[in-house]
N, C-alpha and C positions, 0 to 999 in steps of 0.2 A: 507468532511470526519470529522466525531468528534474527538475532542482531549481530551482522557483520562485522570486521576492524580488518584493517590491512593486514597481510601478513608480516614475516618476520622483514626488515628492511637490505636489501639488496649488499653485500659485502666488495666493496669498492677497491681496487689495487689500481697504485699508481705508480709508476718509475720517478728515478731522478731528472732524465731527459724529457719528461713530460711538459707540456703546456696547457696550462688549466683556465676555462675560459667561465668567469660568474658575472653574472648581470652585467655582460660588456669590459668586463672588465679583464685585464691577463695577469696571471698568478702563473710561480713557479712551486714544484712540489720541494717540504722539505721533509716529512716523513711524518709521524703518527705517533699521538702520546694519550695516553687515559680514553682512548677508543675515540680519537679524533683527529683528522687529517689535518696539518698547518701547511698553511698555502702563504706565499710569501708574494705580494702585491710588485709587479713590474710596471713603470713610467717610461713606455720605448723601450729601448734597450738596457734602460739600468734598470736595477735593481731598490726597492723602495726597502723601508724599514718596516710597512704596516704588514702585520701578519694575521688574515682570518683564519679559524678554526672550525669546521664543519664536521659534522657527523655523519653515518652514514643516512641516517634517516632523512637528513636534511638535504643531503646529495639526491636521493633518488623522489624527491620532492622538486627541486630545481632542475633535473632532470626530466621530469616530469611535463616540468611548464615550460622547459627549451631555455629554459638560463644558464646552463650548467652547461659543458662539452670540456672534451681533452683530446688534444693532438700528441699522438705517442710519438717517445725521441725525436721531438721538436728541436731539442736543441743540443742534438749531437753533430759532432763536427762535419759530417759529411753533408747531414741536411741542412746545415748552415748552408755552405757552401753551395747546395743547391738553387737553395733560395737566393744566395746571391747571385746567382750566374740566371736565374729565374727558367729553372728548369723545372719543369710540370710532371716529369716522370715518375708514375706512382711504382712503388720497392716495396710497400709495406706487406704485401702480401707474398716477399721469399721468404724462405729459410733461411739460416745460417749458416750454412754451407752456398746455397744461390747466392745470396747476399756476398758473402768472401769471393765467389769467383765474378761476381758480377763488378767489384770495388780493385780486383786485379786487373784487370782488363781496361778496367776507368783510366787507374793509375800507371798502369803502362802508355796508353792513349793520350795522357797529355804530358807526361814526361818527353816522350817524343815530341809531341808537339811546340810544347815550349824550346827544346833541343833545335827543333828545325826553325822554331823562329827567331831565335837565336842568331843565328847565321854565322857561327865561328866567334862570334863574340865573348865573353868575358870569360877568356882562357879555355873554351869551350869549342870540342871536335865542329866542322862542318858536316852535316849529315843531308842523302838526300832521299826520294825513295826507289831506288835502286836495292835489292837484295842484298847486295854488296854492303852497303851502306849503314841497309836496318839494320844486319850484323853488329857493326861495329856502333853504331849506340847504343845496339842490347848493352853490349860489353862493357860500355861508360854509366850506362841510367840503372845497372843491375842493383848496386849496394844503396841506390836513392829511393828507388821504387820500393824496393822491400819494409825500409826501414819507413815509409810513411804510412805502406800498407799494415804494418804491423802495431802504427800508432792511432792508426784511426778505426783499429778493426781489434782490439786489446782486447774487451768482454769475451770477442768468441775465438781471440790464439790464444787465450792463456787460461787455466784452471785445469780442474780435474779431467774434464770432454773438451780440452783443449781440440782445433781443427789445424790440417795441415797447410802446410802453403802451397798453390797450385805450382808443376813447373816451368819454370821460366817458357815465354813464347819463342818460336822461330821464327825466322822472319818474313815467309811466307803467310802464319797467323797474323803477326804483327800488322804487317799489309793489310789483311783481309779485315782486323781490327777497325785501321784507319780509316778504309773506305765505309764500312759500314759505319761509323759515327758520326763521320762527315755526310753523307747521306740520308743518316735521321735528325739532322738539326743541330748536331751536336750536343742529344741528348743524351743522357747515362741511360735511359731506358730503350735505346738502340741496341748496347751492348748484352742483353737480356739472352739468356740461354735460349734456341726452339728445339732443343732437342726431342720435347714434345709431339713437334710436328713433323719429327724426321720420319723414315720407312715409308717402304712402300705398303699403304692400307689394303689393298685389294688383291696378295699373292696367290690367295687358293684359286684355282678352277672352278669354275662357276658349278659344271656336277659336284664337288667335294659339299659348295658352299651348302648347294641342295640338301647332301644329303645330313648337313651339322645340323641345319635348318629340322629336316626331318627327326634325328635324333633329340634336336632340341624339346621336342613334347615331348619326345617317349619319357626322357628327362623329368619334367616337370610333372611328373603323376603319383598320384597318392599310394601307387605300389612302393613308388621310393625307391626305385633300381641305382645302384653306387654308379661314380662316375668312371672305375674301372670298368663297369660294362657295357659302357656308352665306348667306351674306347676301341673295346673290341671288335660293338656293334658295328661302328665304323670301318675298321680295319675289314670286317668279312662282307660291308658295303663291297668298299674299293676291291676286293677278289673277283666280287661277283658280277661287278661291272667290266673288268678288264678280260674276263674269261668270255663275256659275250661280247666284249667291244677289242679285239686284241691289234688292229690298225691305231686307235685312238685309247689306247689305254691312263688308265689315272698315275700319276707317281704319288707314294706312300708321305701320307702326314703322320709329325711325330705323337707323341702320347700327350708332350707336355702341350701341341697346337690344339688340342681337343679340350682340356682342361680347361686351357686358357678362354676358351670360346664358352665352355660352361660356365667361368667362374664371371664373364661379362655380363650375366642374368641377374638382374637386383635382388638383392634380399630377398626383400618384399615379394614380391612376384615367384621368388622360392619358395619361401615357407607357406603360402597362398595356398600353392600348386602340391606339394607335397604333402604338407601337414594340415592345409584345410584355412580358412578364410579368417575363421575366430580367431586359432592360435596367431597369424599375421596378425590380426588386430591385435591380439593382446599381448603382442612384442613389440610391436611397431608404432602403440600408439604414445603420444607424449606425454607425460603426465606431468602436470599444472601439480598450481599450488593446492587442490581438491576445494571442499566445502570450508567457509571462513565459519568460524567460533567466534563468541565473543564471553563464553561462562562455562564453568565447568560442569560435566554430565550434561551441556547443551546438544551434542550429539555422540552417540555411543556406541561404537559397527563393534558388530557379534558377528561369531562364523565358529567352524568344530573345525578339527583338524584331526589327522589321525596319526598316532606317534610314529616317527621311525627307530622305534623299539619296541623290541619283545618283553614281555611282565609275566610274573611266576604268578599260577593263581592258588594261593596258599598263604598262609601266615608267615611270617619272617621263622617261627622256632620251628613249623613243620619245615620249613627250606635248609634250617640249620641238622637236623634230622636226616636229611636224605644223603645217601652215596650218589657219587656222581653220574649211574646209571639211572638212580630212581629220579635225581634231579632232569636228565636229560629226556625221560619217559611223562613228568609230568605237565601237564596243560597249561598252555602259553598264548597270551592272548598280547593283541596290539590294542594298545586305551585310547580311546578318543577323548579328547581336550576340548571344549567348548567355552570359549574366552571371551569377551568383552572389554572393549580398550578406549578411555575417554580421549576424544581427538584434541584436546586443549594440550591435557597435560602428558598425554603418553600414558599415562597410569595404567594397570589393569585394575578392572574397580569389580568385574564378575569372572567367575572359577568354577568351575564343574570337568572331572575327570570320572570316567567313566568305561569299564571294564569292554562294555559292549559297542553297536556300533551306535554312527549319530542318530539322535531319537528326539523324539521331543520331549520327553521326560528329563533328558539333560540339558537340552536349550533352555524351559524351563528352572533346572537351578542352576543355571548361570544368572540369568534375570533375576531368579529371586538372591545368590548373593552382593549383587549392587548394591541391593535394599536394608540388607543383613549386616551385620557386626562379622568381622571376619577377624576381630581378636583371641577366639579362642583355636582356630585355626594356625595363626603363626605361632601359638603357647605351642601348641600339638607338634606341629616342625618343627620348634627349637629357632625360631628367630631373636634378631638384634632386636630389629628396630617395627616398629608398631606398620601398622595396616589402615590406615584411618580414611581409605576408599570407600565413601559410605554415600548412598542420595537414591532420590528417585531420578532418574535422566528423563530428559525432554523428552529426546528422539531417539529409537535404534535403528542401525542399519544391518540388514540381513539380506541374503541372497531367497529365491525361490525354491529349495529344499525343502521335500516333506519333514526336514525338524523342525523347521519353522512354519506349523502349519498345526488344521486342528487345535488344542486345547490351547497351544501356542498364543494364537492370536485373540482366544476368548480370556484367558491370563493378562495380555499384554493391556487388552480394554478396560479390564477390569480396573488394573494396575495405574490408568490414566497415564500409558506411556503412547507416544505416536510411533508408527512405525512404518521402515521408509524399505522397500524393493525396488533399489535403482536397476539398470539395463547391467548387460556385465560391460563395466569401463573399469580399467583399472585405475581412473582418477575417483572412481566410488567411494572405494574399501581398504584405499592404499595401507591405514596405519594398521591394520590386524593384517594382514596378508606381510607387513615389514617384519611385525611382531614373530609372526611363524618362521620367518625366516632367521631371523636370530637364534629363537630356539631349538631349530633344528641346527645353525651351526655353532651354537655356543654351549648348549645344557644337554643335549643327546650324546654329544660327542665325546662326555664323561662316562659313561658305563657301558658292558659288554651287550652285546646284541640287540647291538645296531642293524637294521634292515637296510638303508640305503634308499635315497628316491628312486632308485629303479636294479634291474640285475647288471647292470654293467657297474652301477659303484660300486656292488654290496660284493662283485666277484665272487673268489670261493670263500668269501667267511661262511661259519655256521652261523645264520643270526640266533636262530632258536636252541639251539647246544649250546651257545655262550651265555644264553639270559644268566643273569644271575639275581637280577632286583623283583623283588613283590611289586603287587599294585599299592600297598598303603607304603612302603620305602619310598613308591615313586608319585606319589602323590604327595609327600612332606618333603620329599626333594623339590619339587617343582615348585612347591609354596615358598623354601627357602633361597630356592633360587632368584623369584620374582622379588618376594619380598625388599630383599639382603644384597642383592645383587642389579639385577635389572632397574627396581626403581632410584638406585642409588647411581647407576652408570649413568655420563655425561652423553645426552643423546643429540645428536647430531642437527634433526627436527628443530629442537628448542633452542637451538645457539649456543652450544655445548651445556647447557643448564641439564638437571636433572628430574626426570620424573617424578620424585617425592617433592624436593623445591617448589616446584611447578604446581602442583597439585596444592602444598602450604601456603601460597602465594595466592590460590586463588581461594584458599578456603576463606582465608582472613578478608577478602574483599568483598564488594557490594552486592556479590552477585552470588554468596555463597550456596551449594545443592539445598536442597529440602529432605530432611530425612524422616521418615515415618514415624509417630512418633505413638501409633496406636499397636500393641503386641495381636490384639485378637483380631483386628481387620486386617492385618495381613500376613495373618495365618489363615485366612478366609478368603482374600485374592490370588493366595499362590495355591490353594485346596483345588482336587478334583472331584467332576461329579460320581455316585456310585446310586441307580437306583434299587428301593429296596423295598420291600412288604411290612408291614408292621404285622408282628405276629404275639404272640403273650411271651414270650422271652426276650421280645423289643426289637431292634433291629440288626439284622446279620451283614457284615462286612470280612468275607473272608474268614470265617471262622471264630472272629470275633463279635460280641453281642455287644449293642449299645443300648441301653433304657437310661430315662429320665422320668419325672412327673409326666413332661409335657409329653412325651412319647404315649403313657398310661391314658393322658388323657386323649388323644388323638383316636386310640387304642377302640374308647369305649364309645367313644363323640363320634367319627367321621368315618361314614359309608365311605368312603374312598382312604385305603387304608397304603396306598403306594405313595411313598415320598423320595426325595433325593440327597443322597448325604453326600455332602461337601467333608473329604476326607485331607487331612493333613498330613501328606509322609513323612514330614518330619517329625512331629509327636503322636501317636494312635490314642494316647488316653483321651484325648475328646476330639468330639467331632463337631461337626454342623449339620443339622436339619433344617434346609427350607421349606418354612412351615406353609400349607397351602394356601391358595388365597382364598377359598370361599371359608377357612376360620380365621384368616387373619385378623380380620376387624374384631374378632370375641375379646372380649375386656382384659381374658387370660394372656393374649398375645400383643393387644396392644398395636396391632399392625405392622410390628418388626418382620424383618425379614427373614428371618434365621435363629433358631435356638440354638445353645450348645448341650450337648448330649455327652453322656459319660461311658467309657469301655469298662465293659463288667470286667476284673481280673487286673487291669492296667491304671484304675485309675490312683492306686494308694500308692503307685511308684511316687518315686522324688527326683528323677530324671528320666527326660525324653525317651522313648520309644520308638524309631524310626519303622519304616517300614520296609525297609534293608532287612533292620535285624529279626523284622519278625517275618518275612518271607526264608530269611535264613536259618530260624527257627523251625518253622513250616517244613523246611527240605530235611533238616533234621529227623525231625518227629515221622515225615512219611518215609525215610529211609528205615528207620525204627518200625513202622505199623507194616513194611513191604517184608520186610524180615520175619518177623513176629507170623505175618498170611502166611507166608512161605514155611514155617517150621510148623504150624498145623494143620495144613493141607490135608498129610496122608491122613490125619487121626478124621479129618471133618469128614472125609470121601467114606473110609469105613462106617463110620458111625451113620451117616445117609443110607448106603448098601444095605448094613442090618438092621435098620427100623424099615425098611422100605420089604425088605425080605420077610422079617416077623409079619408086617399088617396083612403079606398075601397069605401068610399062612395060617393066620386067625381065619380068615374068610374062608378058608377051606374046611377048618373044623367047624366052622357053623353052616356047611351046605350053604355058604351064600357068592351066589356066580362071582368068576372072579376076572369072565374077558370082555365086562363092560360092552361098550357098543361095537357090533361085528358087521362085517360086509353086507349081510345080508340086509340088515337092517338098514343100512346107507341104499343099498338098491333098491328098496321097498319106499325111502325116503325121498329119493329122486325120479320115484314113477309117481308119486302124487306129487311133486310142485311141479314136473310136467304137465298134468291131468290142473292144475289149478291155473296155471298160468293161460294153457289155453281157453279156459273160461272166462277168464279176465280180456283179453284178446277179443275174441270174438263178439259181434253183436247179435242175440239173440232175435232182431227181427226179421234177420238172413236166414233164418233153419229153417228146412222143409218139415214137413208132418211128421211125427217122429213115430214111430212102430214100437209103441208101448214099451216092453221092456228089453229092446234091442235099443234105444237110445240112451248113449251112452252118459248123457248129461244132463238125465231126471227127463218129466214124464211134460209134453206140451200142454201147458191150459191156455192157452189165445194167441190169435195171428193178428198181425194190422190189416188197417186197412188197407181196399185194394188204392181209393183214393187216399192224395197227400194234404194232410193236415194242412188247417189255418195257421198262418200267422207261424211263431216260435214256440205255440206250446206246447211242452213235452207230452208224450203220448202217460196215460193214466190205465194202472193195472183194474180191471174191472172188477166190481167186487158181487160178491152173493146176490141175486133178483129177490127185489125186497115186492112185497103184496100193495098193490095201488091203494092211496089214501083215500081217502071217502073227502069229497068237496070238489073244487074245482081245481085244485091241484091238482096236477100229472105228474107221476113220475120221470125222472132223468132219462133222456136216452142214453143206453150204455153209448161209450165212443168206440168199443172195442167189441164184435160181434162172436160170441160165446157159442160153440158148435158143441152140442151137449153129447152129439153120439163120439164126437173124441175125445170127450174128458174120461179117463178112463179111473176107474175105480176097483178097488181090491171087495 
């Protein structure tokens, strides 16, 4: 069962204008020190001395239980004043430019106001609302209005995106201002922009509407027609209508009123439509914080990928070798990557790169490097800093691809790993699917021939002309990349922490991986089956031969001489034999499961033998025996011709035939399995009397009866009339009545 923990805690921003409300209590913000928010305790209106400190974890905790809240720019001047005057009018959701025109309009609005209530009093014009009038205390309230709007609105007139000030009103606006404020209450959210709600919605002609309506599907289809040809389609609508309708014809809409009409289509309901339901889902759906962890290698998502580069397939010195024509002529393959990436720490903890396409031979050693020492690996790259990704993992997550299938999943059982095929969500698989996408834009985009994710990036580069990297360059590249780079980078996931951190942090904890700590059982879990014969030179795997004792003795002991060897591609000098089970239980075996077996030829090496390098070997050697056929051909062909020529020729000096079996003989052959088949066929108790020796299929001795026999017994051939016994015995009645004038005799 997995064990859960929260994720990472929520990252909390608060203004100086803010009002911060905890367990009833009202605090003002004063800013943030050692990764903690100081809230400064208010009494009413003053200002207290006690100051609490919270973190964020603790915030989204009180948050949690409804003790926590903030009221943003609570206590900026305007909504002071709001709240004094106890206006309810919600602002919080303008912009900064809405806000600045909505705060100009206020402040003309009660400048006047105050003006007119006034009444000439303290040195001050008499204004009335007359045209005439609003004029002239534009002309007095100008330099007051400005300078208050410019003090309570300072954040957004002044900096780098400083905003402009609107221009002064006329007074016809001005009017229009006063009644409208005066008629919502005397609220500031009176003076709200609707320019929203202005236009007339409904200009087009109801045929136009029709026929946008109609184009609108043509639109939405997985052909994926552009919306220039939606435009036109339109435009040779309205021709075709006007030619058959020419009393009521249509007037022409623009290019951009068609767009516009396309571009009101959601998203969603686009990419649905054009690209299909999945792609929608797998754009549009939100992704959460995925599966909780609580231990490293507790859950482990695997998946291949396939590079967007091209690889030289040759050794680094033959590439150093080549002119740039023979480089350009030589075979370029794209290497699938099959990765594994622990979801705690970000780590990659499994590697497998591989010339060919995804397979399960490579899913496979990606799983088995989790398991594995992946030190001598970074030695081989040329790394800093060490590799220390090692454990068996709980769980893997994998997609439904046949690489992950087959021996896959009899590996993975064996392995004692669980493994999980979720539906396609991209809150599954999120941290390898993040992983690929880094390296395709951070490690690819160092070396020449680059493919691009599709023909529109890759334009007119050559990708294949420009390769320049091997597959073992780019396989030590990749490891020093990961290594030296990737688990060193500050990842985003972890709270700007690092991969290798991450991973050290939890090694040293209660929950550290499990690492295997037996060499021969899991060269024997990650081994495939090979079945074989036992033969007296032991048993054959590819050309190689494997004997032991126990094989000898299998050899001369067991009627059943087919067993199953568990092979190890990574070393061939030995193998495994599962021994069967009806000798298991012999004293010799002891009831194990499996014996190890030795390769004749391989086993005095002192280091491992792959089975790379002995397939590579293999192509070698048959390159070599294909050459070899081919230069003795002509001699073998001759040498056949005149031994085959001499032996006709001896047979001629000794008078002995030399044309074997000839036609005649074949037709002579095919008239008696005629002649015998029809004998076989036919039932002899159907032939009439036959005429001595015009019947053609030997000479009649007895007919049946004319009655039909008793019961099922078969009718019996009668034999010779034997002379009556003397006693009371009688002779047998024949069953079959013997006509002596046509038995015929020579």
């Amino acid at each position: 069962m997995n064990i859960h923990v929260p994720r990472e805690p929520r990252r909390w921003r608060f203004g100086q204008y803010d009002r911060i409300t905890y367990k009833n209590t009202h605090y003002r913000y004063l800013g943030r020190e050692n990764r903690k928010h100081l809230f400064q305790r208010l009494v009413g209106d003053l200002v207290d001395t006690h100051i609490v400190t919270l973190d964020d974890r603790q915030i989204t905790e009180a948050w949690k239980l409804s003790t926590f809240s903030s009221s943003r720019a609570y206590f900026t001047q305007h909504e002071v004043r709001l709240r004094a005057r106890f206006d309810t009018s919600v602002i919080d959701d303008l912009s900064d430019h809405q806000r600045m025109e909505l705060y100009w309009r206020y402040h003309w609005v009660c400048a006047f106001l105050k003006l007119e209530g006034e009444n000439g009093h303290y040195r001050r014009p008499k204004t009335g609302r007359s045209l005439t009038a609003i004029g002239r205390a534009i002309d007095c309230l100008r330099e007051e209005v400005v300078g208050q709007v410019r003090s309570d609105l300072a954040d957004i007139l002044s900096g780098k995106n400083a905003l402009q000030l609107p221009s002064e009103p006329s007074a016809s606006t001005l009017y229009r201002w006063l009644r409208t404020f005066e008629d919502g209450g005397f609220m500031i959210g009176a003076l709200r922009s609707r320019r929203e709600n202005s236009g007339n919605r409904n200009q087009l002609r109801p045929e136009v509407r029709a026929m946008l309506l109609r184009q609108r599907d043509v639109y939405l289809d997985m052909r994926g027609p552009s919306k220039a040809t939606i435009v036109r389609n339109v435009e040779d609508a309205i021709h075709l209508f006007n030619l058959a309708n020419p009393e009521n014809s249509l007037p022409t809409i623009s290019e951009r009123t068609v767009r516009q009409f396309l571009d009101s289509i959601s998203p969603f309901e686009e990419t649905a439509a054009r690209e299909g339901p999945d792609k929608a889902l797998r754009k549009f759906a939100i992704v959460g914080e995925g599966a909780r962890v609580a231990r490293l290698l507790e859950r482990v998502e695997v998946d291949d990928w396939e590079f967007d580069l091209f690889a030289l397939v040759c050794t680094p010195e033959e590439r150093d070798q080549m002119s740039a024509e023979e480089r350009k002529a030589a075979p370029k393959v794209r290497c699938t990557l099959t990765c594994a990436i622990d979801c705690l720490s970000r780590a990659i903890v499994g590697f497998n790169l591989s010339p060919h396409a995804p397979s399960v031979a490579g899913s496979i050693g990606a799983i088995r490097s989790i398991v594995s020492d992946k030190d001598f690996l970074r030695r081989e790259a040329g790394c800093g800093r060490d590799w220390p990704m090692i454990g068996r993992p709980f769980e893997i997550v994998t997609d439904g691809g046949p690489a992950f299938g087959g021996d896959f999943v009899d590996i993975t059982r064996r392995a004692q790993i669980q493994r999980c095929v979720p539906e396609k969500d991209p809150r599954k698989r999120p941290h390898i699917e993040a992983f690929f996408g880094t390296l395709g834009g951070e490690f690819v985009t160092n070396f020449s021939g680059r493919t691009g994710r599709n023909v529109l990036e890759r334009g007119d580069y050559l990708s294949e002309e420009n390769a320049s990297l091997t597959f073992d360059e780019l396989r030590f590249a990749l490891i020093r990349w990961i290594v030296d780079f990737y688990h060193n980078q500050p990842h985003a996931g972890l709270g700007g922490r690092t991969p290798y951190g991450r991973w050290m942090q939890g090694l040293n904890g209660a929950h550290a991986p499990e690492i295997p700590d037996n060499p021969e059982e899991h060269r024997f879990t990650f081994s495939f089956g090979h079945t074989a014969t036992i033969r007296s030179d032991g048993i054959q795997f590819d050309h190689l031969h494997y004997v032991s004792d126990d094989v000898a003795y299998l050899f001369r002991n067991s009627r059943s001489r087919t067993v199953q060897l568990r092979i190890d591609p990574e070393d061939l000098r030995t193998a495994f034999m599962i021994v069967p089970k009806e000798v298991r239980g012999h004293e010799r075996f002891q009831g194990v499961e499996y014996v190890k077996v030795d390769c004749v030829g391989l086993k005095e090496r002192g280091t491992q033998f792959t089975l790379a390098e002995w397939s590579t070997l293999r192509a070698g050697i048959r390159e070599i025996a294909d050459a070899e056929e081919k230069e003795g051909r002509p001699f073998r062909i001759a040498a056949r011709a005149d031994l085959y020529a001499g032996g006709l020729d001896a047979m001629v000096r000794a008078n002995i035939p030399t044309h074997g079996f000839t036609q005649k003989d074949f037709d002579r052959l095919l008239k008696n399995l005629g002649q015998l088949e029809r004998a076989a066929l036919n039932n002899p108790a159907d032939r009439k009397p036959d005429r001595a020796a015009d019947e053609p299929f030997g000479t009649l001795v007895g007919r049946a009866s004319a009655t039909p026999l008793e019961g099922d017994a078969p009718a019996r051939r009668r034999t010779a009339p034997t002379k009556p016994r003397t006693g009371k015995a009688r002779p047998l009645q024949p069953r079959i009545d013997n006509d002596e004038s046509e038995i015929g005799g020579e």
